[in-house]
N, C-alpha and C positions, 0 to 999 in steps of 0.2 A: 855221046855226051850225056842223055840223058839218064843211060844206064849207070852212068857215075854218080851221078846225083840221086839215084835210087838206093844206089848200096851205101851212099854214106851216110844218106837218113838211116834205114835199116841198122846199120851198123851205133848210132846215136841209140835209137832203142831197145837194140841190147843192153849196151851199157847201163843205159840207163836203169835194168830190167834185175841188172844183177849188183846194182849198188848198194851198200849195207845200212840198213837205218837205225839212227839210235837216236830213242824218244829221248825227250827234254823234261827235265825233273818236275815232278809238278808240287802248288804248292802244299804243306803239311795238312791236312785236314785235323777234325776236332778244335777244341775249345781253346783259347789263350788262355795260360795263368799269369794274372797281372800281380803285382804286392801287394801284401795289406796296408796298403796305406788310405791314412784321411784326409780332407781338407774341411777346415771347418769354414763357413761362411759367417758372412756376416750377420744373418737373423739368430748364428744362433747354432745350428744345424750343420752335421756331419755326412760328406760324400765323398766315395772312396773312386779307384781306377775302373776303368771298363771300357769295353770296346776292343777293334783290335788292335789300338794304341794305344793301348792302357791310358788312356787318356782321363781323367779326375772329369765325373758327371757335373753335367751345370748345376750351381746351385738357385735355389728356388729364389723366385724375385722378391724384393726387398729387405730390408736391413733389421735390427735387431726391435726394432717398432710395429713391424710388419704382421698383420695379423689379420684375421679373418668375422673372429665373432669376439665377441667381449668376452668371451671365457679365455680366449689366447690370451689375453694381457693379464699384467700383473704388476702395482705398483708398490716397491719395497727395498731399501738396504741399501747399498751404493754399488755402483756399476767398477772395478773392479781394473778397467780397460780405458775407462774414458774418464773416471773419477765422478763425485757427485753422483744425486738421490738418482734413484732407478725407475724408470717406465718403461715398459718395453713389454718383448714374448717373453712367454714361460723356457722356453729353448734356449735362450740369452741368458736367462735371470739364474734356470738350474747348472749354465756353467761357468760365469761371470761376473756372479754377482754376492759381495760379500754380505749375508742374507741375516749378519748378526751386528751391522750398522745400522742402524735407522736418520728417518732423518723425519722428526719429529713434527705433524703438522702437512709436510710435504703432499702425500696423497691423499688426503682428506680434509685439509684446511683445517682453520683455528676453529670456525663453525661446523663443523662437520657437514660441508655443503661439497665437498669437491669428491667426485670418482674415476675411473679409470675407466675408459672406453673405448672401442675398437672406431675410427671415424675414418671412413674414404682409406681402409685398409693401410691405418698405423695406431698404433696406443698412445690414445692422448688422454689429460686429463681435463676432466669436461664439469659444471659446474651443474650440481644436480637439480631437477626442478623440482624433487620431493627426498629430501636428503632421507638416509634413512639414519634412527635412532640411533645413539650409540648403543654397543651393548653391555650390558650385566656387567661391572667390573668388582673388584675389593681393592681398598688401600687398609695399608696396615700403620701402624699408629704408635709407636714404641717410646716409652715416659719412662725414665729417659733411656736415650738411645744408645748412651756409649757412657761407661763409670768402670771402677773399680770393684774387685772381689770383696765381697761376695754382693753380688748387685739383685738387688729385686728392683723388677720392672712391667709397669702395668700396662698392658696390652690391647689396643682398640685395634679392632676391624670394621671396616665402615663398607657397606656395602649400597654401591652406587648405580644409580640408570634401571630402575626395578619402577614396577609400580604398589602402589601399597598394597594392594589385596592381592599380591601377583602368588597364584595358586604353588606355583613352583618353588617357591623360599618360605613358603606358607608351615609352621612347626619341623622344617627339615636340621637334621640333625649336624650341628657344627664338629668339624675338625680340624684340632689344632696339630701343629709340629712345631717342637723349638728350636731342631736344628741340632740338638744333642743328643737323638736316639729318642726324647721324650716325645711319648705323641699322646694327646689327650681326644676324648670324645665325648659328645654334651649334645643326650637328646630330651628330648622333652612330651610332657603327655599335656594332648594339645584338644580340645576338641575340634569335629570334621571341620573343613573349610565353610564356609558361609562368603557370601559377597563381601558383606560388610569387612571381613577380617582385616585384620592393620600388622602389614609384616613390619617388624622392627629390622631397622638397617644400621643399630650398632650393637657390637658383639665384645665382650670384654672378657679380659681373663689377666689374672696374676704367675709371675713367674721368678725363681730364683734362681740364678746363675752360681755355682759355687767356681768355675774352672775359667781362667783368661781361655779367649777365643773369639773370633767372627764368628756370630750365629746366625744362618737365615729362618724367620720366620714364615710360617705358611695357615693361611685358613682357607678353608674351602664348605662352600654352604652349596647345597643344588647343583651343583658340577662347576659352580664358579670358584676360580682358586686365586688369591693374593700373596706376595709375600714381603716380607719387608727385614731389615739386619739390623742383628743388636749386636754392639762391641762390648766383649766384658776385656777388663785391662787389669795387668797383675799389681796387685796392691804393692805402693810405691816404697811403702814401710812398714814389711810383714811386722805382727809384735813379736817381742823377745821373750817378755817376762809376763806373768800373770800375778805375783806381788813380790815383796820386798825381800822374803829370802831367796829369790832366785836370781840377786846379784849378788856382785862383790867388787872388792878394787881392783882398778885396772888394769895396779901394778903392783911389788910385796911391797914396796916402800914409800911412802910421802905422796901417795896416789889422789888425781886430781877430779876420778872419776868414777864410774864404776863398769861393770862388763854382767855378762850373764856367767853363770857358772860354767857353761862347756867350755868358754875361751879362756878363763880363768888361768895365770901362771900357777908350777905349783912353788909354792913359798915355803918349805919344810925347811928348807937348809940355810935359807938367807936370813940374815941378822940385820935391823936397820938401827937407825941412830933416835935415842928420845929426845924429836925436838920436834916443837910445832912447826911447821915452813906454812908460808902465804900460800892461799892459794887451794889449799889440799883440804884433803876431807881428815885432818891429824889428829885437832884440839875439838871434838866432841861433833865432828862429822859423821857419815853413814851414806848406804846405799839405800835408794827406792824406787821402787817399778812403780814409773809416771807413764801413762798412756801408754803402756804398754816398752818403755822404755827402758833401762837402768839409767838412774841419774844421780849425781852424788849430792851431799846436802854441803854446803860450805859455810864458814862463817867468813866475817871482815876482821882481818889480823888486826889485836888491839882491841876489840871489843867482842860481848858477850851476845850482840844479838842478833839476832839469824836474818840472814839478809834473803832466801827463799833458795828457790833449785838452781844449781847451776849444771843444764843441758847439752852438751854437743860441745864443751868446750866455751862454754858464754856464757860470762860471768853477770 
């Protein structure tokens, strides 16, 4: 018996000895390639797939407020996403934020007491304990500001938040633009600064518009620049005539008025009838350039004496 029980193991490790092995695939080595793609976060900020489930990296904790020094923050324009004035990071603001809205007053108060601060890592706005200065501006000043051709219009610049002897605006040389290719420049011989100096903070200049057009004004004194818009609007009643023979009647016969010579009918071949009619320029009438007009001269039918111009058809 027990020799059978020996030869059937033996017989087992044979087999066993001559069985055929086939390894099991292993997995890929080397790098994933995931997609390009983003997700943008809420602060602001862009992360894309990685890992080896391409799986989208965490984004950095907190929201478009989220910031770390005062230089992260930025308050300005309207938020784009949420609507209304903008406080937040620069990350948020460079892609969410419409950065040509303002909202006047908002981050810096009426006082200019209010600024932007990074507090317990978000941008708030925080009430300053030493506001600072406004700075340097120009307002431009246009007398008047909107007429017809040919318009002269006189020109202040005021320049504001300087202090008087302020070395920087101290004999620096003004430049004008009118916004039609003219650009003007005005410097002056000044002697050196001294303390005492008194810089003047209004600046004037004249100018004439011949062409209809929206013009922007511009001055710029010491790197400070203003601008301001003059409307020229096309004259509503170019003139016609410059004197009296350069009208005539309106019409070849019993004509009530008078016209410029370009419009002129030609009357060579027409024959009209000798009789005074009401009304017309017949019985010792005539054309004359009023204000730049043609007007005809009329009398009152039945009498000799001139009753004045009659314009546009108004007697």
């Amino acid at each position: 018996m027990r020799k059978i029980v020996f030869a059937f193991a033996a017989l087992l490790v044979l087999l066993s000895a001559c069985a055929v092995y086939y390894p099991q695939p292993s997995a890929p080595k080397g790098p994933v390639a995931c997609t390009e793609e983003a997700k943008v976060c809420p602060d602001g900020s862009a992360v894309g797939r990685t890992g080896p489930n391409c799986e989208f990296a965490q984004c950095p904790l907190g929201g478009k407020d989220y910031c770390e020094t005062d230089d992260d923050c930025v308050c300005d324009g309207t938020d784009t996403q949420a609507g209304g004035c903008f406080v937040g990071n620069k990350r948020y603001y460079a892609l969410f934020v419409d950065q040509e809205k303002d909202c006047p007053d908002f981050c810096t108060g009426i006082a200019g007491n209010l600024g932007v601060k990074c507090v317990e890592a978000k941008c708030k706005i925080q009430k300053l304990s030493n506001p600072l200065p406004a700075p340097p501006s120009v307002e431009i000043i246009a007398n008047p500001r909107i007429g017809v051709i040919p318009l002269l219009v006189n020109i202040t610049a005021v320049l504001r938040n300087i202090e008087p002897n302020d070395k920087k605006f101290y004999c620096a040389p003004e430049f004008w633009e009118f916004g039609d290719g003219i650009k003007e420049e005005v410097s002056k011989n000044c002697v050196p600064w001294f303390p005492e100096a008194n810089v003047p903070t209004q600046y004037t200049t004249t100018y004439r518009y011949e062409r209809p057009g929206s013009y922007n004004v511009t001055f710029s004194i010491g790197g400070v620049n203003g601008m301001g818009t003059v409307n020229v609007l096309p004259e509503r009643f170019p003139p016609e005539c410059d004197e009296d023979s350069d009208c005539v009647p309106a019409q070849c016969c019993h004509a009530a008025d008078c016209i410029i010579k370009e419009k002129a009918t030609d009357c060579r071949k027409t024959l009209c009838t000798q009789e005074c009619r009401p009304g017309t320029i017949d019985c010792g009438g005539g054309c004359a350039c009023i204000a730049g007009r043609c007007s005809g001269k009329n009398f009152v039918p039945g009498k000799d004496a001139y009753t004045g111009l009659r314009q546009w058809g108004i007697i």
